[in-house]
PyMOL Python script that loads the backbone (N, CA, C, O; Angstrom):
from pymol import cmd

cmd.read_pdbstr("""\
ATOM      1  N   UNK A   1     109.199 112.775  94.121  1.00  0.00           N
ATOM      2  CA  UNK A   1     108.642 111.451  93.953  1.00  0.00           C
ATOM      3  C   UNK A   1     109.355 110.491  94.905  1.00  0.00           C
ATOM      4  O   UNK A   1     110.534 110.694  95.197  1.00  0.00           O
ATOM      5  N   UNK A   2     108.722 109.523  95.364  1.00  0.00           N
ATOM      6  CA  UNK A   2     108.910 108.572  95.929  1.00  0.00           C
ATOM      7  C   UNK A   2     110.261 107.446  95.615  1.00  0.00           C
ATOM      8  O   UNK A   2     110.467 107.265  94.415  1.00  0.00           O
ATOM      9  N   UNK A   3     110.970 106.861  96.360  1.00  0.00           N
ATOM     10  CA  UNK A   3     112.042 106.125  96.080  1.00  0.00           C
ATOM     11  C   UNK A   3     111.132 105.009  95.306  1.00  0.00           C
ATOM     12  O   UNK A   3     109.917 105.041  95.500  1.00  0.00           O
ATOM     13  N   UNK A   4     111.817 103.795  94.232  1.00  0.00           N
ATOM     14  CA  UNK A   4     111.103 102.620  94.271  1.00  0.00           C
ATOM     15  C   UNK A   4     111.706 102.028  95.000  1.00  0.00           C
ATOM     16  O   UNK A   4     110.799 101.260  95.320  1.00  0.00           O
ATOM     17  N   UNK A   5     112.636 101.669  95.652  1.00  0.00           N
ATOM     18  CA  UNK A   5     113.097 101.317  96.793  1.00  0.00           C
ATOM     19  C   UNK A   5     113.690 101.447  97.750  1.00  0.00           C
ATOM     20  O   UNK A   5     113.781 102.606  98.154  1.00  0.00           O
ATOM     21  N   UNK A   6     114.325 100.422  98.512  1.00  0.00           N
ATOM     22  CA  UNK A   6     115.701 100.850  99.599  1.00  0.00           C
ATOM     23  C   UNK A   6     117.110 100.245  98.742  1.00  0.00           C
ATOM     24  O   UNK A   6     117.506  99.082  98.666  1.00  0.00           O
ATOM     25  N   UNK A   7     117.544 101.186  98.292  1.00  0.00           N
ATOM     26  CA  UNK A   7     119.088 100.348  97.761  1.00  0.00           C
ATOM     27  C   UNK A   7     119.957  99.834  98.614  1.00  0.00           C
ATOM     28  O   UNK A   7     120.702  98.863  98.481  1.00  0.00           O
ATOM     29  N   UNK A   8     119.763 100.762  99.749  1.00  0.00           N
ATOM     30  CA  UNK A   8     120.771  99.269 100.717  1.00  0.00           C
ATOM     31  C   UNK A   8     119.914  98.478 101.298  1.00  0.00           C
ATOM     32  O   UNK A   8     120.244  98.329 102.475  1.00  0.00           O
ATOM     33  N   UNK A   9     119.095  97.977 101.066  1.00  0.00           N
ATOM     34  CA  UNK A   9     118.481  96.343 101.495  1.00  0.00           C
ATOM     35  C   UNK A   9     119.394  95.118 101.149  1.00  0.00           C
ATOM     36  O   UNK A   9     120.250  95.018 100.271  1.00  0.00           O
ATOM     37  N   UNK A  10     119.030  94.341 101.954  1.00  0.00           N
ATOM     38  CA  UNK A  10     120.169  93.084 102.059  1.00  0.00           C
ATOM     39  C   UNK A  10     119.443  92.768 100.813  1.00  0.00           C
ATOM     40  O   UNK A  10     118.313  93.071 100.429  1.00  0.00           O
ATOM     41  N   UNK A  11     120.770  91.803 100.078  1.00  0.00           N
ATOM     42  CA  UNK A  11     119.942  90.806  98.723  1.00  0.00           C
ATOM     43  C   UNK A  11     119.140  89.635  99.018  1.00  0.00           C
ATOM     44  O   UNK A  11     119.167  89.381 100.222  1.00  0.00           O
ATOM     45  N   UNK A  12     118.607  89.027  98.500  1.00  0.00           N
ATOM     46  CA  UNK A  12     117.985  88.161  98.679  1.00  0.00           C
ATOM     47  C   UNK A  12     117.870  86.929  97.496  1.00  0.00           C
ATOM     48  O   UNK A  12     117.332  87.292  96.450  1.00  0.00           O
ATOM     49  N   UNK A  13     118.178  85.964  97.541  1.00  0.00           N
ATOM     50  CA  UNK A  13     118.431  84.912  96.783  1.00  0.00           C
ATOM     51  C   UNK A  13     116.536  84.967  96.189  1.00  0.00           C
ATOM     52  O   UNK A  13     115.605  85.262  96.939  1.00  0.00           O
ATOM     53  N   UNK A  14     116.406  84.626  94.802  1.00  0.00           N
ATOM     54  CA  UNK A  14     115.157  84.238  94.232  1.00  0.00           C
ATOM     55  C   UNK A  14     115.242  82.537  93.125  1.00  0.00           C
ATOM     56  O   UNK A  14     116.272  81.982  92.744  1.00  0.00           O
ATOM     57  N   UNK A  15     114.231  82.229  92.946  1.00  0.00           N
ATOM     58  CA  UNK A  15     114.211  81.439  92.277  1.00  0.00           C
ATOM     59  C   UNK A  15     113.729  81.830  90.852  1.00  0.00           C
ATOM     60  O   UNK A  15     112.609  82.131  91.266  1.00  0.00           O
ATOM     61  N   UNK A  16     113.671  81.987  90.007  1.00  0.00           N
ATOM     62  CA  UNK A  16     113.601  82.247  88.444  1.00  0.00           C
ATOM     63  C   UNK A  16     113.290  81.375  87.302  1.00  0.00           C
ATOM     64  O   UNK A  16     114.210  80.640  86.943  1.00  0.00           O
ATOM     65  N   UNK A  17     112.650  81.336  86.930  1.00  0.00           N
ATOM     66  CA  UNK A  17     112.305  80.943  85.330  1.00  0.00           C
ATOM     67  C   UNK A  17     112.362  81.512  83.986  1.00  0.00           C
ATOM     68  O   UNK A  17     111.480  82.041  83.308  1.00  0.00           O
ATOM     69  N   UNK A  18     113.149  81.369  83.836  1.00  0.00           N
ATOM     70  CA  UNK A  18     113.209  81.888  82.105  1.00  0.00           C
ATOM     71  C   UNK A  18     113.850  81.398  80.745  1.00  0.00           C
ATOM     72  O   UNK A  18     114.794  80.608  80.703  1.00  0.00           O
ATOM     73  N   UNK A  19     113.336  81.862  79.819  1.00  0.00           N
ATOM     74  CA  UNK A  19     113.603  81.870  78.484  1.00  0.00           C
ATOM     75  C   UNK A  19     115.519  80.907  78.314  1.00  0.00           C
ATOM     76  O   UNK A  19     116.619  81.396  78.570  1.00  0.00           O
ATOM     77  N   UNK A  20     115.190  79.510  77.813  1.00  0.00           N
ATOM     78  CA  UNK A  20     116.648  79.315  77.884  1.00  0.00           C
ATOM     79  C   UNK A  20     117.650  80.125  77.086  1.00  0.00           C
ATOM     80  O   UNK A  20     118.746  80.487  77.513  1.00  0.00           O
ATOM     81  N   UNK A  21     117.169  80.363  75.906  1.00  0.00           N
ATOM     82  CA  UNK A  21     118.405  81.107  74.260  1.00  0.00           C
ATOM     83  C   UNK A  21     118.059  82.337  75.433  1.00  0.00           C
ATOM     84  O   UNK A  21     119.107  82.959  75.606  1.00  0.00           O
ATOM     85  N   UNK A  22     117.134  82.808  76.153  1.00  0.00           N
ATOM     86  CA  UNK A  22     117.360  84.082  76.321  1.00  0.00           C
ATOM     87  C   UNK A  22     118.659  84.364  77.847  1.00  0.00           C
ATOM     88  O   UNK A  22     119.218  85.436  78.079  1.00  0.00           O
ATOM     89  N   UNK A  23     118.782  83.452  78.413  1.00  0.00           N
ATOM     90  CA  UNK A  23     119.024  82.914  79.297  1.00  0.00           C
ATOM     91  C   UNK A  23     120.958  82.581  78.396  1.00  0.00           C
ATOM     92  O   UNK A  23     121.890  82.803  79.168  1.00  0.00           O
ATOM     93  N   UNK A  24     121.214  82.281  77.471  1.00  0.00           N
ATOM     94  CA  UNK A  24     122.281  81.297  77.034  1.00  0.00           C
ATOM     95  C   UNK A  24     122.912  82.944  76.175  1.00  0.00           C
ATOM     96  O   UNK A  24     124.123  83.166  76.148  1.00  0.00           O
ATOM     97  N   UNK A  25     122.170  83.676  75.714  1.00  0.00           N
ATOM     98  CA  UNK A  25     123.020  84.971  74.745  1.00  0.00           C
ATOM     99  C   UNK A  25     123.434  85.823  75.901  1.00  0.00           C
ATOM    100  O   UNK A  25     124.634  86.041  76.068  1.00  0.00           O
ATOM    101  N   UNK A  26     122.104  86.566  77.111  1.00  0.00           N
ATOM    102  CA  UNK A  26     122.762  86.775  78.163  1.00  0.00           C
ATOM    103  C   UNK A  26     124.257  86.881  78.556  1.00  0.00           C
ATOM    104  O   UNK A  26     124.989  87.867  78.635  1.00  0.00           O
ATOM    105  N   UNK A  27     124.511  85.425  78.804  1.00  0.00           N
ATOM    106  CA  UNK A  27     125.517  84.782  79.283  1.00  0.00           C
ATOM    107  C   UNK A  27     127.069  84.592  78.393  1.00  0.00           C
ATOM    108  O   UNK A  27     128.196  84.170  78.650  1.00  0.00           O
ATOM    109  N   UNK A  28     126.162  85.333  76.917  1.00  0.00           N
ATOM    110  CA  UNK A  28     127.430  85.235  76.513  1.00  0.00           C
ATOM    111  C   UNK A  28     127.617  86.626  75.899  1.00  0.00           C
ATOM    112  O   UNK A  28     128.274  86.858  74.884  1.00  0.00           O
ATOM    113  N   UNK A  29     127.133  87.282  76.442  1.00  0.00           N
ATOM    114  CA  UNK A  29     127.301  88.870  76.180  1.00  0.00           C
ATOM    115  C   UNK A  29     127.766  89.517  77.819  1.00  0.00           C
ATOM    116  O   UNK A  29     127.999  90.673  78.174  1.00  0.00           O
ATOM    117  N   UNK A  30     127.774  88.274  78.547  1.00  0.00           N
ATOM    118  CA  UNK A  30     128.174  88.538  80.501  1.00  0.00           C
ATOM    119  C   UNK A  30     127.410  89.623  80.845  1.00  0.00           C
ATOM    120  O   UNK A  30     127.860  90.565  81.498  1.00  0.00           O
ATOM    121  N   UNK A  31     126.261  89.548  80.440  1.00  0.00           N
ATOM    122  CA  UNK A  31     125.071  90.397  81.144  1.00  0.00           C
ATOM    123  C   UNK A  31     125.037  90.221  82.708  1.00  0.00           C
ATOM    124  O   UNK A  31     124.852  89.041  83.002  1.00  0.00           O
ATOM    125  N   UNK A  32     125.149  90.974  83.689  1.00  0.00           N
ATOM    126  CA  UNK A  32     124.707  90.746  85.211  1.00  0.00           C
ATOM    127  C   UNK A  32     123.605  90.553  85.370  1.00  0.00           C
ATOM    128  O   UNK A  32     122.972  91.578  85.622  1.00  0.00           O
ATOM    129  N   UNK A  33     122.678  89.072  85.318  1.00  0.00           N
ATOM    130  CA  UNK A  33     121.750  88.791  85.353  1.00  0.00           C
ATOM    131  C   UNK A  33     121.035  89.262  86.765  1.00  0.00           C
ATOM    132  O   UNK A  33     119.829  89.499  86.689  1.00  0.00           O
ATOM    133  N   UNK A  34     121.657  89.412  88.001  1.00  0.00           N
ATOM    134  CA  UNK A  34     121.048  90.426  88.851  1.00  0.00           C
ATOM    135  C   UNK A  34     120.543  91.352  88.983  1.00  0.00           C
ATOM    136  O   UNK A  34     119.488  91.501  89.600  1.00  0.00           O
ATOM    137  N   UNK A  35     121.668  92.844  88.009  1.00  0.00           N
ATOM    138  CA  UNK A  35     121.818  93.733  87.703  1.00  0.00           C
ATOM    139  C   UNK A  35     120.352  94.338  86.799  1.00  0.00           C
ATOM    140  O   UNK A  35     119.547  95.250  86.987  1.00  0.00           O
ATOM    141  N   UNK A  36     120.514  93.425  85.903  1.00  0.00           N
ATOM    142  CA  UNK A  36     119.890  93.485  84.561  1.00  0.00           C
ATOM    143  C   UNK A  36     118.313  92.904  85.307  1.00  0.00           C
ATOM    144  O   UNK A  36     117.235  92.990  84.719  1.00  0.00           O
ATOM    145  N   UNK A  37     118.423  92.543  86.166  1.00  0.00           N
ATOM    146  CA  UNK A  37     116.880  92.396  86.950  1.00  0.00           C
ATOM    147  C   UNK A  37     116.114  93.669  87.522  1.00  0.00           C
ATOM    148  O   UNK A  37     114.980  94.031  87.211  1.00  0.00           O
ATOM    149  N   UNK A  38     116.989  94.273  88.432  1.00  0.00           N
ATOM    150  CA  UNK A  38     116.920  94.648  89.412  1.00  0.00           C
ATOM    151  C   UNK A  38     116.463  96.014  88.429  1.00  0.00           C
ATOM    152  O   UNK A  38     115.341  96.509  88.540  1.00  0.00           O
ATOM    153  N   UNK A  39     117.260  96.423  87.678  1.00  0.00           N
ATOM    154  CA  UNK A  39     116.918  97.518  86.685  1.00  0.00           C
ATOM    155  C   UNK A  39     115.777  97.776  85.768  1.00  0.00           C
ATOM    156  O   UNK A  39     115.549  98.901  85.323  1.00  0.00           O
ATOM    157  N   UNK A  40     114.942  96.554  85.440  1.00  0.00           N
ATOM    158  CA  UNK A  40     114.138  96.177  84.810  1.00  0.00           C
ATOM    159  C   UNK A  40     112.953  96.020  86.084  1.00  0.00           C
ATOM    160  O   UNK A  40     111.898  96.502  85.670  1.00  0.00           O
ATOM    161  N   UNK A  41     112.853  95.655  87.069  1.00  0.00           N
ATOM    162  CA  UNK A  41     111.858  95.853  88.266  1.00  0.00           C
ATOM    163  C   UNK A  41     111.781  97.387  88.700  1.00  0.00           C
ATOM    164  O   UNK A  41     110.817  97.794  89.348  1.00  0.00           O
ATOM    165  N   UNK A  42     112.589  98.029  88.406  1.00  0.00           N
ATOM    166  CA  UNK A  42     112.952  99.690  89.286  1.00  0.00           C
ATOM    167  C   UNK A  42     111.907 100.475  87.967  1.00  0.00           C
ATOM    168  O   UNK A  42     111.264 101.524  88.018  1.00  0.00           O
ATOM    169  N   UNK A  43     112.080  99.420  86.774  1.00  0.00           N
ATOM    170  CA  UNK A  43     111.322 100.433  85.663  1.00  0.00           C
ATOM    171  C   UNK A  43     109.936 100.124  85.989  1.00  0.00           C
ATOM    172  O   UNK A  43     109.156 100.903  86.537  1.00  0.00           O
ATOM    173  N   UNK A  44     109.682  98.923  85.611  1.00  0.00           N
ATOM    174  CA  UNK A  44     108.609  98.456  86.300  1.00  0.00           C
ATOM    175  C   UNK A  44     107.226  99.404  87.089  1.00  0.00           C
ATOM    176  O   UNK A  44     106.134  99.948  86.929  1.00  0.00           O
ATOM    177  N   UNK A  45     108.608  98.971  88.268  1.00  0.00           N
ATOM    178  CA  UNK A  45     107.891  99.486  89.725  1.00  0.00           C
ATOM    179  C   UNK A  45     107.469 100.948  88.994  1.00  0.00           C
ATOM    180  O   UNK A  45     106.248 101.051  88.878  1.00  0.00           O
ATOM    181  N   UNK A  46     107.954 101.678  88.665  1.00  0.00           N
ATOM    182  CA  UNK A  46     108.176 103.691  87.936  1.00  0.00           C
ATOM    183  C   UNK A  46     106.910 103.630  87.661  1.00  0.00           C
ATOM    184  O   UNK A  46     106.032 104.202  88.307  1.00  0.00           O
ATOM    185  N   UNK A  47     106.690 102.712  86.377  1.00  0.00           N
ATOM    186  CA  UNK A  47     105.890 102.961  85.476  1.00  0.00           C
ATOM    187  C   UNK A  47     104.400 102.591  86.249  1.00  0.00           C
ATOM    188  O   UNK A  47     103.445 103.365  86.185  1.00  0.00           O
ATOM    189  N   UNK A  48     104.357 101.353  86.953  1.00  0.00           N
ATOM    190  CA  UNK A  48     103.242 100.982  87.963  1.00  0.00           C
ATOM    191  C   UNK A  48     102.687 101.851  88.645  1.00  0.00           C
ATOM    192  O   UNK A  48     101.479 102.064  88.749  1.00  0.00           O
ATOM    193  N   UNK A  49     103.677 102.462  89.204  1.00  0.00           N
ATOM    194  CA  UNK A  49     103.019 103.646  90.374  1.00  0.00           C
ATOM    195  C   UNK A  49     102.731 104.889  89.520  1.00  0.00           C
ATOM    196  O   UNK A  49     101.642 105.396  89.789  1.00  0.00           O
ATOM    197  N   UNK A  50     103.445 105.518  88.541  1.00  0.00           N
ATOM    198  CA  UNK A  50     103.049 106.433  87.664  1.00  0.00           C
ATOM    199  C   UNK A  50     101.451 106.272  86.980  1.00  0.00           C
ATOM    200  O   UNK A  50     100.726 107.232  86.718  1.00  0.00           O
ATOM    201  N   UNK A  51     101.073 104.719  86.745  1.00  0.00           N
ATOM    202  CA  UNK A  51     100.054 104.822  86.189  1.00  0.00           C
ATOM    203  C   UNK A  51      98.793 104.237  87.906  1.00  0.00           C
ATOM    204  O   UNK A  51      97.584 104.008  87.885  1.00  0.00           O
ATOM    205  N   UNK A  52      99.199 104.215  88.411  1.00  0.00           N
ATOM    206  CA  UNK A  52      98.612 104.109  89.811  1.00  0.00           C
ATOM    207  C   UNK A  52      98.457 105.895  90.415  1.00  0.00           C
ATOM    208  O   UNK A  52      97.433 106.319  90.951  1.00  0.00           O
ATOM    209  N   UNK A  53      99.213 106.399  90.268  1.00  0.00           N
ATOM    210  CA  UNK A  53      98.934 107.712  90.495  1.00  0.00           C
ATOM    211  C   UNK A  53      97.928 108.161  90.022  1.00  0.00           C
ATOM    212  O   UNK A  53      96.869 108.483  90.560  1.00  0.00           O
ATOM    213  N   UNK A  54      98.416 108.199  88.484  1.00  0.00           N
ATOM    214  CA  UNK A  54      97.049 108.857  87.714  1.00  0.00           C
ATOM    215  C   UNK A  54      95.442 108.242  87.496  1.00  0.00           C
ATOM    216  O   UNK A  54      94.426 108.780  87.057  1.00  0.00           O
ATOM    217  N   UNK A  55      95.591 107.487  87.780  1.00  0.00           N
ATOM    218  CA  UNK A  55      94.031 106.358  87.974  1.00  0.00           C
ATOM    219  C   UNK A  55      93.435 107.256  89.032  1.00  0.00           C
ATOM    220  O   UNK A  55      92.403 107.909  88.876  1.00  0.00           O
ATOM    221  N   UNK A  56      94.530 107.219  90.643  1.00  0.00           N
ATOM    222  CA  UNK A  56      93.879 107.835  91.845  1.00  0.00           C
ATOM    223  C   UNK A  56      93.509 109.050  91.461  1.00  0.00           C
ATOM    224  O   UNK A  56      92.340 109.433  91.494  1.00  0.00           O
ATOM    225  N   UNK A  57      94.626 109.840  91.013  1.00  0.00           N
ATOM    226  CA  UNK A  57      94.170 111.481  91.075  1.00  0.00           C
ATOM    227  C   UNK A  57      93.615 112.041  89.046  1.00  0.00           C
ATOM    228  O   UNK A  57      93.995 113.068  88.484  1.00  0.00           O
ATOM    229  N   UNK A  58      92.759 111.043  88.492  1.00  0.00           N
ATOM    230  CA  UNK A  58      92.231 111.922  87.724  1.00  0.00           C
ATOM    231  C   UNK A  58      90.906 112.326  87.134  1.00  0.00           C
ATOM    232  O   UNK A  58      90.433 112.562  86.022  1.00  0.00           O
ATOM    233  N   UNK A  59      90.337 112.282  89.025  1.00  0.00           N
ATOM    234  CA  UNK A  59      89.850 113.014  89.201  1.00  0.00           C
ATOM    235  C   UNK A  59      89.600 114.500  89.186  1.00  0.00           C
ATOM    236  O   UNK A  59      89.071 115.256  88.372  1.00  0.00           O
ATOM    237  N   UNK A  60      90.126 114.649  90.289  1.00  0.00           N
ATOM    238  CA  UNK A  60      91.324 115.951  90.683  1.00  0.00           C
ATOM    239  C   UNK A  60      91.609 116.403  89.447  1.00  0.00           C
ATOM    240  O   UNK A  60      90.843 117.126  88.810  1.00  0.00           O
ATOM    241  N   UNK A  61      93.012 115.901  88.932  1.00  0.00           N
ATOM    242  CA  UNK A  61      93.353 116.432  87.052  1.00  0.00           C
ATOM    243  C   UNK A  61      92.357 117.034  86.284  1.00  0.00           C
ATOM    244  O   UNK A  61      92.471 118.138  85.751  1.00  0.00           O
ATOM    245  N   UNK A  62      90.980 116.006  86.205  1.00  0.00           N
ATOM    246  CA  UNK A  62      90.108 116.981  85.231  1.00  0.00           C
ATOM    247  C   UNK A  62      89.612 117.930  85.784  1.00  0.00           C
ATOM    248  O   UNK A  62      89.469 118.932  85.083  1.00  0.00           O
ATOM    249  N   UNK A  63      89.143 117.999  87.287  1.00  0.00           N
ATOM    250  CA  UNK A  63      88.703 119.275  87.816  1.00  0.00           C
ATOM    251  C   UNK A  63      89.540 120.473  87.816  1.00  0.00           C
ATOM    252  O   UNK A  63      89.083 121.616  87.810  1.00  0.00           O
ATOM    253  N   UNK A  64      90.597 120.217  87.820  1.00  0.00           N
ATOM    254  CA  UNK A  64      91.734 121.225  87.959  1.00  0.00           C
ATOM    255  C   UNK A  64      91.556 121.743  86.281  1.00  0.00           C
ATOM    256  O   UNK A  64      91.289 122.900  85.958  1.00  0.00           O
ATOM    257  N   UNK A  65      91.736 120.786  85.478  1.00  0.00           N
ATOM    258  CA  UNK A  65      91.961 121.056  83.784  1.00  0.00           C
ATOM    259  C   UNK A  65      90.404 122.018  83.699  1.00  0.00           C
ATOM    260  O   UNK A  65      90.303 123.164  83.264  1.00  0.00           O
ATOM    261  N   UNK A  66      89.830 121.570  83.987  1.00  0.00           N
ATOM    262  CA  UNK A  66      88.384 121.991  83.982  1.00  0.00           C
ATOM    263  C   UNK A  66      88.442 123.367  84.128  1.00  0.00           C
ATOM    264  O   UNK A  66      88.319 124.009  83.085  1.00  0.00           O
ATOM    265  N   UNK A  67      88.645 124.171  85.476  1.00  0.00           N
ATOM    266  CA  UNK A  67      88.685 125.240  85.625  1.00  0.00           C
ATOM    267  C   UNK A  67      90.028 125.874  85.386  1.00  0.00           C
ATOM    268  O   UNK A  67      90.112 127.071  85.661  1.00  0.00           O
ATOM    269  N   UNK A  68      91.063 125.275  84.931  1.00  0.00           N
ATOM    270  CA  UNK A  68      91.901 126.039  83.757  1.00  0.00           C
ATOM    271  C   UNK A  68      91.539 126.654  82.646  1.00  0.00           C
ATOM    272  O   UNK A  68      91.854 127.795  82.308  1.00  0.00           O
ATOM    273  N   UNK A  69      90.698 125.696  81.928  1.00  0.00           N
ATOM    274  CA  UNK A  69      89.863 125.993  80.984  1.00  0.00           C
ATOM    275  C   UNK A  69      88.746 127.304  80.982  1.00  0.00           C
ATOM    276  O   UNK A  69      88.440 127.980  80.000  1.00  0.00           O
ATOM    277  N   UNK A  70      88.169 127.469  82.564  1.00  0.00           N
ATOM    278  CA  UNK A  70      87.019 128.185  82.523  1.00  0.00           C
ATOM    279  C   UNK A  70      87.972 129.268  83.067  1.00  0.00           C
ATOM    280  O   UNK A  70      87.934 130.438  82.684  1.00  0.00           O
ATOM    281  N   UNK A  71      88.667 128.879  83.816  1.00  0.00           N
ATOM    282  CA  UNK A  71      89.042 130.581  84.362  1.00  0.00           C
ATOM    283  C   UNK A  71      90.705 131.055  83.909  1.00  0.00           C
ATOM    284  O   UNK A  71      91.163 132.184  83.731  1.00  0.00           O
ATOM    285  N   UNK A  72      91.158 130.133  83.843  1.00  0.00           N
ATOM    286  CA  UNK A  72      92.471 130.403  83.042  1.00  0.00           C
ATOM    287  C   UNK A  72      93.031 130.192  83.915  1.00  0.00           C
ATOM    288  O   UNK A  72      92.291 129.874  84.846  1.00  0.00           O
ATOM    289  N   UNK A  73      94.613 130.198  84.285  1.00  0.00           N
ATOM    290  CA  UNK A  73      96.062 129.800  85.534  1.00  0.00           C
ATOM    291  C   UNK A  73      96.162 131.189  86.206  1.00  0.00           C
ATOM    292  O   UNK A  73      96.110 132.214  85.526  1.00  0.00           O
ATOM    293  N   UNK A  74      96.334 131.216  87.820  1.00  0.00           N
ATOM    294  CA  UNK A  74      96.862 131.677  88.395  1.00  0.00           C
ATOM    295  C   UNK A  74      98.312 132.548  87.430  1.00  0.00           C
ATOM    296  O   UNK A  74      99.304 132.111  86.846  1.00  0.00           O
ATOM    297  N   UNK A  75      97.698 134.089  87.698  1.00  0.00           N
ATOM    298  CA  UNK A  75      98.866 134.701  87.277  1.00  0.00           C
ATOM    299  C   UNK A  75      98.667 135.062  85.676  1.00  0.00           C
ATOM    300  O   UNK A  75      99.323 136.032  85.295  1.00  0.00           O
ATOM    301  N   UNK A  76      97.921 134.462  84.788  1.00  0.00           N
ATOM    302  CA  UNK A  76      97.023 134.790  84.125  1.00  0.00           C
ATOM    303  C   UNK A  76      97.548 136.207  83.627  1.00  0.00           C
ATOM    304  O   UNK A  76      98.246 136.369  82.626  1.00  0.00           O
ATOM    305  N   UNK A  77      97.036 137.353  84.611  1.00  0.00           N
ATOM    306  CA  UNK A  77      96.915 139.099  84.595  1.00  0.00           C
ATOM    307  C   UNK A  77      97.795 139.127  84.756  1.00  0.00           C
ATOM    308  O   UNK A  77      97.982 140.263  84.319  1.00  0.00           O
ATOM    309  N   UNK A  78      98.942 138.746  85.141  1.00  0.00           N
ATOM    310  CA  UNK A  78     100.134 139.220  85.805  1.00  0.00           C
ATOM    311  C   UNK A  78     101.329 139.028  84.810  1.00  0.00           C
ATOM    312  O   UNK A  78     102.446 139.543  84.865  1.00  0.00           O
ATOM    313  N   UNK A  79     100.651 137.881  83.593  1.00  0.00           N
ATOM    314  CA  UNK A  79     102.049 137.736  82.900  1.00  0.00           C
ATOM    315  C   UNK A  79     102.676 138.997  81.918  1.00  0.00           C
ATOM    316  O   UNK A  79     101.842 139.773  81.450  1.00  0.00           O
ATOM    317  N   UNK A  80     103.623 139.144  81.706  1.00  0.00           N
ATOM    318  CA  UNK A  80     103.790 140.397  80.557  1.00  0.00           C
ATOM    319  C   UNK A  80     104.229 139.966  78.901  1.00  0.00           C
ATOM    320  O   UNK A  80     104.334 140.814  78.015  1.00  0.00           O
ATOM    321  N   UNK A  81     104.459 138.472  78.687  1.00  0.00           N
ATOM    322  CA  UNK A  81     104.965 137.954  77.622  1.00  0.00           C
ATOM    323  C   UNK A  81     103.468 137.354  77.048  1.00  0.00           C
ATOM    324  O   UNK A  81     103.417 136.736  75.984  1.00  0.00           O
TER     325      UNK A  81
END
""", "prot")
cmd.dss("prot")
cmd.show_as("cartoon", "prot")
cmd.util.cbc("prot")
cmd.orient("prot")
């Protein structure tokens, strides 16, 4: 699978909006509000392209499932268990 990103990319300053109490417990639990971003976009990004994958290819998937179904898996005859 694909990286979700480049980890050595330079940082880049953002501007942000959020939740103040969520914003104020954060801060007092010294959460790395960077950190704690950056980790939460990487899931993000995972889950985006995971369900971007399967949109593109399930097509494909059911045709494949399809003739699993009708003809059974490669190797099939060959297993001994």
């Amino acid at each position: 699978m694909q990286p979700t990103h480049d980890p050595h990319a330079a940082k880049r300053a953002a501007n942000l909006s959020i939740n103040a109490d969520l914003l104020s417990k954060a801060r007092e639990m010294n959460i790395n509000l960077s950190a704690a971003l950056e980790q939460a976009l990487i899931e993000t990004l995972r889950k985006r392209r995971r369900e971007q994958w399967l949109a593109e290819n399930r097509a494909a998937i059911a045709a494949y499932n399809d003739h699993v179904e009708q003809h059974g898996v490669f190797g099939d005859a060959l297993r001994t268990f």
